[in-house]
Wavefront OBJ file of the C-alpha trace (Angstrom):
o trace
v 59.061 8.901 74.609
v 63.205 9.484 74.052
v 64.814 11.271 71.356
v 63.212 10.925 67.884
v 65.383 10.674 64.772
v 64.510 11.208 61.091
v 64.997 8.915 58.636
v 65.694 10.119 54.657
v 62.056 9.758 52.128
v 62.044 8.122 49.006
v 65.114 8.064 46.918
v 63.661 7.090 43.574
v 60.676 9.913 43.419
v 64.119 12.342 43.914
v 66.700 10.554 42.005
v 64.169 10.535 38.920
v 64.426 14.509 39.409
v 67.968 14.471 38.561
v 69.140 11.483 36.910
v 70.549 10.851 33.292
v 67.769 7.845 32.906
v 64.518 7.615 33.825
v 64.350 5.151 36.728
v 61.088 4.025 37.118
v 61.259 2.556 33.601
v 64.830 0.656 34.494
v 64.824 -2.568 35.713
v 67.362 -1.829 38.121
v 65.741 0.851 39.094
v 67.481 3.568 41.038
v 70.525 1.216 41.033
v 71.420 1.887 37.315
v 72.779 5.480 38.602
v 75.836 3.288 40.635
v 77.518 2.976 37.342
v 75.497 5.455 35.322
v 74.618 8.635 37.130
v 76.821 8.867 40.375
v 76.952 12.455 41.049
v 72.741 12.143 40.799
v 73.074 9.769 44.004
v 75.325 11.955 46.011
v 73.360 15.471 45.081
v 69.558 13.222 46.283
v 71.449 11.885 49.645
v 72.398 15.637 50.258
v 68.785 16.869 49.599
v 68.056 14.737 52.500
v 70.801 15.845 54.591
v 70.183 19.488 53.902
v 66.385 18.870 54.976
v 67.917 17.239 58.218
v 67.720 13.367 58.208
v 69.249 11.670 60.887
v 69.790 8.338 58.601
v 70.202 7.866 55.207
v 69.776 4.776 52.903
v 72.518 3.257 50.170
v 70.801 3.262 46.710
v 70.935 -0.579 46.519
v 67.652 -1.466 47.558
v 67.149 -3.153 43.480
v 70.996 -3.658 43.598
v 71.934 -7.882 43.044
v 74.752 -9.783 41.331
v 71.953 -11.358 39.037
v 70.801 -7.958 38.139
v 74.012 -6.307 37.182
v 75.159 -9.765 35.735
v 72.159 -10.074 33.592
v 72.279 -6.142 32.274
v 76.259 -4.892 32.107
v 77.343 -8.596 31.918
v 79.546 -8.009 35.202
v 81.584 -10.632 37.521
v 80.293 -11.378 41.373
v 82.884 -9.648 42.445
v 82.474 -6.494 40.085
v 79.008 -6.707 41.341
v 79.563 -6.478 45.239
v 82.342 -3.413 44.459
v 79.651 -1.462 43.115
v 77.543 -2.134 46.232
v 79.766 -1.031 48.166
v 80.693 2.184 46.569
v 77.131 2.954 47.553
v 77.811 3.461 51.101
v 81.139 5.570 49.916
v 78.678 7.632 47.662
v 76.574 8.222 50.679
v 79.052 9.234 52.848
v 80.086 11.822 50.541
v 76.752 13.421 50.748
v 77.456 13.715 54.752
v 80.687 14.685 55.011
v 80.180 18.017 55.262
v 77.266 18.069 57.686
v 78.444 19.204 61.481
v 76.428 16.404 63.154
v 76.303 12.426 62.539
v 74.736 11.163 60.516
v 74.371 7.284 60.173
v 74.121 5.105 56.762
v 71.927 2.646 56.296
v 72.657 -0.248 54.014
v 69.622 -0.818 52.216
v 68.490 -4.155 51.275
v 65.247 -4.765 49.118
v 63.560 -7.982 48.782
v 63.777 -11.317 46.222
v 60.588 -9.654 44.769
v 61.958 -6.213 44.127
v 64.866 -7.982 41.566
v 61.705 -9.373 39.698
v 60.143 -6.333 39.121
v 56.281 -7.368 39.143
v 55.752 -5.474 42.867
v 55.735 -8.777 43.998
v 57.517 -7.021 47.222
v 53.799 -6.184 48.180
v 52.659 -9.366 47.891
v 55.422 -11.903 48.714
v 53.763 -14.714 46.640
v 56.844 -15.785 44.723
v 58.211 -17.544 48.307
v 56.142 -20.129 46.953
v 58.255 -20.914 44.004
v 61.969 -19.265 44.775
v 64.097 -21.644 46.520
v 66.036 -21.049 49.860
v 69.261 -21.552 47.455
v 68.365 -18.747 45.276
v 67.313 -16.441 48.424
v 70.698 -16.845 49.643
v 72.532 -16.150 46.055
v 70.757 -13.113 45.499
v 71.381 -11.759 49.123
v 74.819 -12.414 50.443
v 76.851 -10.996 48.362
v 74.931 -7.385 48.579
v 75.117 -8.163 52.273
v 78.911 -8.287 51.732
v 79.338 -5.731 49.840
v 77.577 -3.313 51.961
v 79.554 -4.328 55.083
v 83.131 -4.123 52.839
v 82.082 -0.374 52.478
v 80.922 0.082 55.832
v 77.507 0.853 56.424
v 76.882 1.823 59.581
v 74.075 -0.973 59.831
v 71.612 -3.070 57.497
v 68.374 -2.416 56.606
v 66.683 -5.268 55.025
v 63.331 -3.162 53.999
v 59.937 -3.850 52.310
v 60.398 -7.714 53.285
v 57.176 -9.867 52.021
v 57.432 -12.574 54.838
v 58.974 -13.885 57.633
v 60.795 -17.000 56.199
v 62.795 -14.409 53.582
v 63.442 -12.464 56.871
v 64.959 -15.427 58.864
v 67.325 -16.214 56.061
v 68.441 -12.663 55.579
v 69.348 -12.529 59.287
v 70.634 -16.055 59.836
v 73.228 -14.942 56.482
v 74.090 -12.018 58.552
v 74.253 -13.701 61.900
v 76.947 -16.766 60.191
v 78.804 -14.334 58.175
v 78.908 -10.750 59.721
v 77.759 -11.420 63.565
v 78.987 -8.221 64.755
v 77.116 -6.314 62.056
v 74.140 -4.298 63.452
v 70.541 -4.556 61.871
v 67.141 -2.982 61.174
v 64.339 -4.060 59.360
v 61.207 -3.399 57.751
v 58.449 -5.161 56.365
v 55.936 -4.504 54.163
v 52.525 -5.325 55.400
v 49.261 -6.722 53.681
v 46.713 -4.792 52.011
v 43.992 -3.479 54.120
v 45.649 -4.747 57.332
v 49.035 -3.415 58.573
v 48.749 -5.847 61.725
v 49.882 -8.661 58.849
v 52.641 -9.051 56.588
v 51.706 -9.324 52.980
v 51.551 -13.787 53.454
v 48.908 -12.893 55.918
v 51.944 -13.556 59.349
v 50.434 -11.619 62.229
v 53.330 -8.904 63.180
v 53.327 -9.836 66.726
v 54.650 -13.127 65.648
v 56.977 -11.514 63.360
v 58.581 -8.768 66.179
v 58.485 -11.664 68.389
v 60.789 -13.718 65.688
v 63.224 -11.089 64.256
v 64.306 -10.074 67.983
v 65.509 -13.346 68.733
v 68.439 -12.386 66.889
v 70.642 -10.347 68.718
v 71.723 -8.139 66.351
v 68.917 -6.598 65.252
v 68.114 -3.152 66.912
v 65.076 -1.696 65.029
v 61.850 -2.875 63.402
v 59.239 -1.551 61.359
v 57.208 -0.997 58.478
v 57.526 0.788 55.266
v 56.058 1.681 52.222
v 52.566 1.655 53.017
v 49.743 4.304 53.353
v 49.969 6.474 56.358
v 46.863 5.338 57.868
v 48.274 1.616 57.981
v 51.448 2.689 60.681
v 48.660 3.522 63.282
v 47.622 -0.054 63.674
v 50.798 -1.280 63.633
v 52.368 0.642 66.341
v 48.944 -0.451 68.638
v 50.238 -3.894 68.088
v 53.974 -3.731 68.455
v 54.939 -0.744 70.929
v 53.445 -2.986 73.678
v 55.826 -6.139 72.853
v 58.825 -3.503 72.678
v 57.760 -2.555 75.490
v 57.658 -5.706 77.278
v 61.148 -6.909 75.937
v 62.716 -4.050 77.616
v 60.821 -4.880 80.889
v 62.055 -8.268 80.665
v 65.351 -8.509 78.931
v 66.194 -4.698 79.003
v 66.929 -4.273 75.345
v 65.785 -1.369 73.306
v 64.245 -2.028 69.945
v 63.961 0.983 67.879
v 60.505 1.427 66.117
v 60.506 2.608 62.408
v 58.214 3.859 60.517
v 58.204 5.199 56.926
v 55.111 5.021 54.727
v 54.883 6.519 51.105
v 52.944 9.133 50.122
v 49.470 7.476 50.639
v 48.927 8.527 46.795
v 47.741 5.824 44.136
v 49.612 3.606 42.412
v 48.562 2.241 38.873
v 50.628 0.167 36.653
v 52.079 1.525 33.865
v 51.039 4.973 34.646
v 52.727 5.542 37.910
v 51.563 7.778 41.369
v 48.196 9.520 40.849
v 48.158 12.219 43.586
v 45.533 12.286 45.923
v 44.207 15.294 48.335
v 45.342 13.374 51.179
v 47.088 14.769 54.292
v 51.011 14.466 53.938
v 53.090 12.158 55.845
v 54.527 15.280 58.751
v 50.963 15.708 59.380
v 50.683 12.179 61.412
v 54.030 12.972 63.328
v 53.214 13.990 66.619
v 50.749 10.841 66.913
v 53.191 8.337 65.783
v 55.681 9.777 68.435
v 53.140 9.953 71.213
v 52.156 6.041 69.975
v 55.558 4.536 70.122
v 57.811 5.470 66.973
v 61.440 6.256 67.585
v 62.312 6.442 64.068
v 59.897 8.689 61.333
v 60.915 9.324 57.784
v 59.499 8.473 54.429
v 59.388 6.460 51.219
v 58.225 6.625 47.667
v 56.748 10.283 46.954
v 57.869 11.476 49.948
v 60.808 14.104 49.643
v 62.804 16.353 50.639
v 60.030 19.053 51.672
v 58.517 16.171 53.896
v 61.522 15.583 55.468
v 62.194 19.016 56.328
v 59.201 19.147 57.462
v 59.156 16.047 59.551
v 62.185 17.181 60.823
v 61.006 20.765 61.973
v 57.847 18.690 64.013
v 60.375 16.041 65.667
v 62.838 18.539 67.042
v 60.062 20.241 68.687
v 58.828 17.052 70.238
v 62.487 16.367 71.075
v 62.383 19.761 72.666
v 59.121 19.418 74.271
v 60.662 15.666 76.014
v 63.966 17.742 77.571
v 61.806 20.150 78.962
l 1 2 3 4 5 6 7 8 9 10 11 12 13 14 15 16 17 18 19 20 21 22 23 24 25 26 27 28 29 30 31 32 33 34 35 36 37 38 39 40 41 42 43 44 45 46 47 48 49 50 51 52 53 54 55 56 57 58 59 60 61 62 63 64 65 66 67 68 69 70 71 72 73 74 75 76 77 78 79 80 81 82 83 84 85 86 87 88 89 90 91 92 93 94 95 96 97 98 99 100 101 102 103 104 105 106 107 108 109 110 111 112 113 114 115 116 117 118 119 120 121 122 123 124 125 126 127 128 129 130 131 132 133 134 135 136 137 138 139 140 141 142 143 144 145 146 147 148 149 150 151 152 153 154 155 156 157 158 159 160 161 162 163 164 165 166 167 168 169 170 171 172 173 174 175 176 177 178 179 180 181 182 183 184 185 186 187 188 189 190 191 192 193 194 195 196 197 198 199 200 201 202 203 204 205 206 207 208 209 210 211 212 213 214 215 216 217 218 219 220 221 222 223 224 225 226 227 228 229 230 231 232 233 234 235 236 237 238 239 240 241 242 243 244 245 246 247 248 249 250 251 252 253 254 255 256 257 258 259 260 261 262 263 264 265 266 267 268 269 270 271 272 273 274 275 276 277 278 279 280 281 282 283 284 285 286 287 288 289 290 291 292 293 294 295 296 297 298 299 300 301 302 303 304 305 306 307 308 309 310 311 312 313 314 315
């Protein structure tokens, strides 16, 4: 099975907790407190440290050029310094922790800057042009490499094509930069992305490039990572029969609670997200953590089930 690691939950549902704004009602979302509310960012990533994350994620996943430029009026280049601060805001948070921890570069997708959930659904590819994909991610690629992630993680992707371009900008530009990513998938079917693109076609894609190390899904209900893994673990699998490279698998749904526009999560009495932990190990997943709704308490107590696993595997 190997050594499991823990990634952080969701940084908006703890950043909200905190912050001087209220971020589900900003349009740039949790990346309002890069200029606004920085000591809010570095006091969530430590919540997640303290409840023992392996990996954390920069609080750019709503963090563009055309975002900041359309809202504080800033330059390109103002833009892709405050990106980058990010990762030197997250390595605050770990600096005192006596093991490693890595930092994950977090990259949302086109549909996250336009603010309709489109991320679920992926249906503006049909109108944004490969020109405007590109403008809107390579310079928050750049400016999370100038601060030094330890690797990207393009996350909550729609569709395929958005996920070529992403890593062909990263594979021109930065070929020595490491990846993950993370898709979201389609409702009612976690074998799919949301434009209906089986994921075995997907994994089989995305691994083509070299760089990328770990794949997943994110941001769905619980009970959608199941299926996934029963499709994808095997083709892992296989490429490290054949080729002998390791792709990590990731997996980090949200809460499994209702959403509803304009009102926000509706909690459900639904099992939470440690409770599926041991399956998802013994199924495949190297990688377990959480996103929206799912905080620190989760974590910590994901964390408590995957060191006795990781026990349980040295023994």
């Amino acid at each position: 099975m190997g050594k499991l690691q823990v990634l952080d939950g969701g940084f908006s549902n703890e950043l909200n907790k905190i912050s001087s704004f209220n971020v589900h009602n900003d349009p740039l979302w949790t990346a309002r407190a890069l200029r606004d509310d920085t000591d809010a960012i570095v006091a969530t990533h430590k919540a997640y440290v303290e409840a023992g994350a392996d990996i954390i994620e920069t609080s750019t996943f709503q963090a563009t050029i055309q975002g900041f430029s359309k809202h504080w009026n800033l330059s390109e280049q103002e833009g892709e310094e405050l990106i980058a601060s990010s990762v030197h805001l997250a390595r605050q948070a770990v600096e005192q922790s006596p093991k490693k921890i890595l930092i994950a570069g977090s990259i949302g997708p086109y549909g996250a800057y336009l603010c309709d959930g489109s991320e679920y659904r992926g249906d503006y590819m049909d109108k944004v042009t490969e020109e405007e994909l590109i403008a809107l991610h390579l310079p928050r690629i750049r400016g999370l490499v100038k601060g030094g992630s330890d690797f990207l993680l393009p996350e909550t992707i729609p569709s395929l094509k958005e996920a070529q371009i992403i890593l062909e900008l990263i594979k021109t530009h930065f070929p020595d930069t490491k990846v993950w990513i993370s898709f979201s998938v389609k409702s009612g079917d976690s074998t799919k992305t949301p434009r209906d693109e089986d994921m075995k076609l997907v994994f089989e894609s995305v691994t083509k490039y070299p760089q990328v190390q770990g794949f997943g899904i994110n941001c769905c209900r619980p009970q959608d990572i199941q299926p996934f893994l029963d499709q994808v673990v095997p083709l892992k699998k296989r490429l490290l029969e054949e080729e002998g490279r390791e792709i990590l698998i990731i997996v980090y749904p949200n809460s499994g609670d209702d959403w509803i526009q304009g009102q926000g999560w509706i909690k459900l009495d639904i099992p939470t997200v440690d409770k599926y932990v041991e399956n998802w190990a013994s199924s495949g997943a190297n990688v377990i953590g959480g996103c929206c709704e799912v905080g620190p308490e989760e974590i910590k107590n994901i964390r408590l089930k995957v060191d006795k696993l990781n026990l349980e595997t040295e023994n």
